[in-house]
C-alpha positions, 0 to 999 in steps of 0.5 A, spaced: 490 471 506 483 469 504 476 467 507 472 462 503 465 465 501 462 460 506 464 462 512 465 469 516 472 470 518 475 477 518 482 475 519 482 468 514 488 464 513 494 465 508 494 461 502 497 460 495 495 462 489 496 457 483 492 457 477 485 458 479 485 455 485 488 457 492 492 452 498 491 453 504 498 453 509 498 451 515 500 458 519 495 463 522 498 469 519 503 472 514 507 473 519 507 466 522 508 464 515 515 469 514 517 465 520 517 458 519 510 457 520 507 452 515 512 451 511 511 444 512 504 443 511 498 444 508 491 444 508 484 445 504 484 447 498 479 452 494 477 455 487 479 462 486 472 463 484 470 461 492 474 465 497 474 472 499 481 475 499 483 479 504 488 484 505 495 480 505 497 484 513 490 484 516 493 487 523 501 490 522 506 492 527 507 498 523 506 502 517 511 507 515 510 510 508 516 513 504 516 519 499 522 514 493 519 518 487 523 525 485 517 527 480 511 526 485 515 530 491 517 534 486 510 537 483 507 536 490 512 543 491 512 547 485 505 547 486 506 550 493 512 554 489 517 551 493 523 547 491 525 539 492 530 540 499 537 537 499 536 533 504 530 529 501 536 526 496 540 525 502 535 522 507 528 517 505 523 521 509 516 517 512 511 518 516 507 513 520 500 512 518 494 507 521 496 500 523 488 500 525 485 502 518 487 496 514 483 495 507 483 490 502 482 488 495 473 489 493 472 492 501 468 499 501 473 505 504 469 510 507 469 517 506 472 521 511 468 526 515 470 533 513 474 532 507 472 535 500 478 533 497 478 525 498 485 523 493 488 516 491 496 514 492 498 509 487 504 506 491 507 499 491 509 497 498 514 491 501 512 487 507 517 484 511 519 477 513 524 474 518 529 477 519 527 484 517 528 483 509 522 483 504 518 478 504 514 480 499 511 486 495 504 488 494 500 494 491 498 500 496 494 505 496 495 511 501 488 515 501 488 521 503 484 527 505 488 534 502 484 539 505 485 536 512 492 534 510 493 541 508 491 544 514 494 541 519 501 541 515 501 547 515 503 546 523 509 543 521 508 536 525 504 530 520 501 528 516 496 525 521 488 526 520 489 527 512 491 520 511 489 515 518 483 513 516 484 508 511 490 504 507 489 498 502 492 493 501 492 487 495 490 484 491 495 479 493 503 479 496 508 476 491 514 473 495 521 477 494 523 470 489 518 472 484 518 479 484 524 484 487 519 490 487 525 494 481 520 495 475 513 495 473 508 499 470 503 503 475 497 504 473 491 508 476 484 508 474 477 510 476 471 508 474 475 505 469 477 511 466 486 511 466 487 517 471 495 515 473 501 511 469 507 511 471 513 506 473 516 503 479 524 503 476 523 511 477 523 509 485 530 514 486 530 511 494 531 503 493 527 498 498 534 497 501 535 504 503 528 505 505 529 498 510 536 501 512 532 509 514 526 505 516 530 501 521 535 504 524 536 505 531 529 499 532 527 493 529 523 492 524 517 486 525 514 481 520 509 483 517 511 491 518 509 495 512 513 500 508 510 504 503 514 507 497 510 513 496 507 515 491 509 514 484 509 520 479 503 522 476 500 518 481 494 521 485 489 528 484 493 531 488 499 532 482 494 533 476 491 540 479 484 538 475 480 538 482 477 531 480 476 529 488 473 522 488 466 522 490 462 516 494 461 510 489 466 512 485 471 505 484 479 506 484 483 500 481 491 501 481 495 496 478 502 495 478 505 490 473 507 484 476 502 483 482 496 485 480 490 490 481 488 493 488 479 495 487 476 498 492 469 503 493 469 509 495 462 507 500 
């Protein structure tokens, strides 16, 4: 999704990208686009330089994040001395996060009232199509507060006000026939400096195991987004140094493939 720098659009309008220019299709949204919608025609089209890039699902019907990565789930509960359950090797396990708190790519991120703790999660994330398969894939970073979340995780139900106040997405989606979201190095920095790397081949739950636990006993809609939780090493929260991020800090993550996902922290 893109808005020429011209004009005032919050939602814009699907583009493609080729080279340093950018087509615009005929459909109204992405998932419009996935079912059927301008696939026949196209519109204007725009130097890259010129438009603003949106996040590729402004408004999704859902947002379940997954928790695919065995070291991430692995170092979040040694520190908390506890081990990895059996049943997170048996069952995909997610939470819904907040279709109402969408971010893209350059967009300032406010800070949350009431955290000391703000984290990033450096993620991929697949966007559903027709018919309930991939479309596409994108980066995804799931904010987090850690000291809300930890609070209210200790009641037994969320994560809920520890991480609904913001998801980003982008900088673009890259359909399913250029990228099949199995490999790709990850990559998370802030204020240029390297803070995460890690590889999405490491994904112990693959995306068809993800789609079989997300849309059982429901229907999945296009433009949904599914989360694969975070990589190894792939926030604060892992590292155990306390280096939360601040008000101004720039948070870049990367994912091999598809490009760079940049926002401020307002």
């Amino acid at each position: 999704m893109f808005t020429p720098r011209e004009l005032s659009l919050e939602r814009g309008w699907p583009g493609r990208i080729e080279g340093d220019r950018v087509i615009q299709l005929a459909a109204q949204t992405l998932q419009s686009f996935f079912t059927g919608g301008g696939s026949a025609r196209e519109h204007a089209e725009y130097a890259l330089r010129d438009v603003v890039l949106r996040p590729p699902v402004l408004h999704p019907p859902a947002v379940r994040d997954f928790m695919a990565f065995e070291q991430h789930v692995a170092t979040a509960r040694r520190q908390r001395g506890a081990e990895v359950p059996q049943e997170w090797y048996e069952i995909p396990v997610f939470y819904f996060s907040n279709p109402a708190a969408i971010f893209g790519p350059e967009e300032a991120v406010p800070y949350p009232d009431g955290t000391q703790e703000l984290d990033y999660e450096l993620e991929c994330a697949a966007i559903i199509g027709a018919e309930g398969a991939i479309g596409g894939f994108t980066v995804l970073n799931d904010w987090s507060a850690r000291d809300l979340q930890r609070a209210e995780m200790r009641v037994g139900l969320g994560p809920a006000k520890g991480k609904d106040f913001a998801t980003s997405i982008g900088p673009v989606l890259v359909t399913a026939d250029e990228f099949d979201g199995t490999a790709g190095a990850m990559v998370a920095r802030v204020n240029g400096e390297e803070r995460s790397r890690g590889e999405l081949a490491d994904m112990h739950h693959g995306w068809q195991a993800l789609l079989a636990q997300a849309s059982r006993n429901t229907v999945l809609k296009p433009g949904d987004i599914i989360g694969s939780g975070t990589v190894g090493s792939g926030c604060i929260l892992e590292h155990g140094d306390a280096r939360w991020l601040q008000r101004g800090d720039v948070v870049e993550l990367e994912i091999e493939g598809i490009g760079v996902l940049r926002n401020t922290i307002a």
